[in-house]
N, C-alpha and C positions, 0 to 999 in steps of 0.2 A: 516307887522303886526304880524303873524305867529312867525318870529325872535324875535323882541322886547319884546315879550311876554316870549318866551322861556330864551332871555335875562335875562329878569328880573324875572323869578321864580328861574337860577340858580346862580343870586345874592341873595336872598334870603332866600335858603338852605344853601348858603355859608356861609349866614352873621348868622343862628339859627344852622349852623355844629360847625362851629367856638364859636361861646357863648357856646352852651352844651360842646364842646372839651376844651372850656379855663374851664370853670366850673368843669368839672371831673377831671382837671389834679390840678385845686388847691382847690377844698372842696369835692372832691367824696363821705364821709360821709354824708353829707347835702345833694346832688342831691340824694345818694337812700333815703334818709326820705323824699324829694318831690314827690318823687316817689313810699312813703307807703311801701317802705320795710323795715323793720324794724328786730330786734337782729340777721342783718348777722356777719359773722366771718370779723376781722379787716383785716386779709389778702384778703377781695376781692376789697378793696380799693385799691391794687395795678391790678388787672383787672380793676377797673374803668379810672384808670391813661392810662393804655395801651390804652382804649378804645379811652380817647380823645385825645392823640396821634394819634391814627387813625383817628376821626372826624377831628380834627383842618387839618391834612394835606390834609384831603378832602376835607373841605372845599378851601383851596389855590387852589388847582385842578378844581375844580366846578368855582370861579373867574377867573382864566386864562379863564376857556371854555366861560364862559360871555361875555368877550370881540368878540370872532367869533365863535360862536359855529358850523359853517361849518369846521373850520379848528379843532376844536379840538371836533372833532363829538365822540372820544373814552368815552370823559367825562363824551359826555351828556350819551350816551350811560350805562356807569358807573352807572351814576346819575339814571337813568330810572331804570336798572337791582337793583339797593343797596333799592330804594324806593319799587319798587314792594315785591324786597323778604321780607324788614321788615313787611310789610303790610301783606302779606299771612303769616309769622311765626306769624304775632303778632295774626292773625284770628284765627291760630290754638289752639297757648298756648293760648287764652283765651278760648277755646271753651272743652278744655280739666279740665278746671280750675286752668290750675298752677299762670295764673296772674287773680288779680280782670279787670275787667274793668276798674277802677280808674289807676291800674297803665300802662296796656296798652292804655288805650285812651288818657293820660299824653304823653307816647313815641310817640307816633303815631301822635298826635297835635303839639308837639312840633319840630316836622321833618320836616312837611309840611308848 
């Protein structure tokens, strides 16, 4: 049971890493206006690119682990460590006030 479940949450991140990765690498403009940021400099559209370059290949990683997550315990592993720390920086920078709520509870919903 324990398995199946673990299963199927890192189908899941895989299948919402991969949409946000495919999304920032072809409209990164549009995903930060979903996400309420507004008049950034055009050059950080090539950081959003990079980013889902990262997500998209994370997600294939998180997929492979789906299949046995005992044999590819690194991933899940991965997975647990990348989820935690967004979660505590997203607690911080909200609490400091550099993000509203609206756009960290957006990152943060759409992770999980």
């Amino acid at each position: 049971m324990k398995q199946s479940l673990l299963r199927s949450l890192l189908v899941l991140d895989s299948a919402v890493l991969l949409l946000l990765g495919a999304l920032l690498i072809l409209a990164p403009a549009q995903v930060l206006a979903a996400f309420h940021f507004q008049a950034l400099p055009p050059g950080l559209n090539y950081l959003m690119v990079l980013w889902g370059c990262a997500l998209a290949t994370l997600s294939i990683g998180y997929y492979v682990a789906s299949t046995n997550p005992l044999r590819h315990v690194v991933w899940v592993q991965v997975a647990i460590a990348r989820s935690a720390l967004e979660t505590l920086l997203g607690v911080i920078y909200l609490a400091r006030g550099v993000v509203t709520f609206q756009q960290a509870g957006l990152a943060s919903s759409s992770r999980r």
